[in-house]
C-alpha positions in Angstrom: 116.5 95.9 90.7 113.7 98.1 88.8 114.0 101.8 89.7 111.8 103.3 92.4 110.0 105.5 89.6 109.4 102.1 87.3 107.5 100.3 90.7 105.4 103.5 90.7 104.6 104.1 87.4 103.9 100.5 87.0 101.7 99.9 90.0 99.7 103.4 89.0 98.9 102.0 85.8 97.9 99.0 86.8 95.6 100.0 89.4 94.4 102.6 86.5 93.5 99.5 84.4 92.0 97.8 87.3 89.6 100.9 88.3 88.8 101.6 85.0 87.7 97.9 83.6 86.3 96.9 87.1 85.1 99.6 89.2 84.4 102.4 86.9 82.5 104.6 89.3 84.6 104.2 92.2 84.9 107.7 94.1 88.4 109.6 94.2 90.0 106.9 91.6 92.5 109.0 90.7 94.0 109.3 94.5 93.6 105.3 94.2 95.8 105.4 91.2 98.5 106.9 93.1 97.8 104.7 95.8 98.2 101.6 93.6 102.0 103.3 92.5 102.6 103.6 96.2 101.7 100.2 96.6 104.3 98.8 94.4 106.8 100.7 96.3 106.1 99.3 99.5 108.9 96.5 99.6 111.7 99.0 98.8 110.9 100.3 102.5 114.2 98.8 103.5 115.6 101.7 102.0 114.7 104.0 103.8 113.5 102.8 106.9 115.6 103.4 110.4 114.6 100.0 111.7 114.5 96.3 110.8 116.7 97.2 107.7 118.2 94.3 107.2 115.0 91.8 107.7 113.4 94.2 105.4 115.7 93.4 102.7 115.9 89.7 103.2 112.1 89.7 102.8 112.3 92.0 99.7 115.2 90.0 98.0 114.0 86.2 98.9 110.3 85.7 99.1 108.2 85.3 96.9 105.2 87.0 98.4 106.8 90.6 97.3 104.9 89.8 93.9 101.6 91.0 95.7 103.1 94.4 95.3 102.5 94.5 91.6 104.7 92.0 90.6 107.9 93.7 92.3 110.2 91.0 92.8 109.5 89.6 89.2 110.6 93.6 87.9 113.5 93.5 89.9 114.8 90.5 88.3 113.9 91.2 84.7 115.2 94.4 85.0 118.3 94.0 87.2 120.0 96.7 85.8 118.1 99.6 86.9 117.4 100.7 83.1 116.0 104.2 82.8 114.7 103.0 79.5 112.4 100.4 81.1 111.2 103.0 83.9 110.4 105.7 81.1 108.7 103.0 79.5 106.4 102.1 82.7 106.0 106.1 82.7 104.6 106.2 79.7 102.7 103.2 79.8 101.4 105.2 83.3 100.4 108.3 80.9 98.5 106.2 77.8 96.2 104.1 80.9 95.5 107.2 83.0 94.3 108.9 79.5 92.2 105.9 79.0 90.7 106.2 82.3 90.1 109.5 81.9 88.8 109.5 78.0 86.4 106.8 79.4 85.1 108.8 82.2 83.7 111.4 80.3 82.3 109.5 77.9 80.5 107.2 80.0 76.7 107.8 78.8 74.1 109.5 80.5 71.6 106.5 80.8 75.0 104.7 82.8 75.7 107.7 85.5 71.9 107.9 85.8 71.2 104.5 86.9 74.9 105.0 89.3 73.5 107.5 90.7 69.7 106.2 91.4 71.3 103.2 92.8 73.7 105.6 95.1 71.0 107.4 96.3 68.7 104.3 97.7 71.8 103.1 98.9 72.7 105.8 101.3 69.0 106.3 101.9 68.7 103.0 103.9 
């Protein structure tokens, strides 16, 4: 099983790469990021939830469908030992995307948020 803080840091930096490539202009993306680590947490709710612990687990550690959350059954697996060197790597790999995401943000070029914007505006116009 992958530490809590691994999921996180892996499903925020995921989601970071996903904003960043696909929707670049996406409003608030930075509350998506950590939406995206929360994401990857969900199927360790057995953990703390007061009911239906025990179903809760059997889905976590049996089905395969726990991969939606950002691959978190395959994490758990590789990294069955709960290494804090595998969760400090997710960290960091966490840190380098949401740098990227933000070095790309404000270098986007004017002619780019221009034409965003122009399109926004007719949007919400109509």
């Amino acid at each position: 099983m992958s530490m809590a803080l691994g999921h996180f840091a892996f499903g925020a930096a995921m989601t970071t790469l996903l904003i960043t490539v696909l929707v670049p202009t996406v409003r608030y993306p930075r509350t998506l990021f950590l939406v995206g680590g929360g994401w990857a947490m969900l199927p360790d709710l057995h953990w703390v939830s007061p009911v239906f612990t025990q179903q809760l687990r059997s889905i976590h550690q049996t089905s395969p469908w726990v991969d939606l959350f950002w691959f978190h059954r395959t994490l758990d697996q590789v990294d069955a030992s709960d290494s804090k060197a595998v969760a400090a790597g997710f960290l960091v790999l966490f840190i380098l995307t949401t740098g990227v995401a933000e070095h790309r943000s404000y270098r986007t070029p004017e002619i780019v948020t221009a034409t965003y914007n122009a399109v926004s505006n007719d949007d919400s116009t109509e």
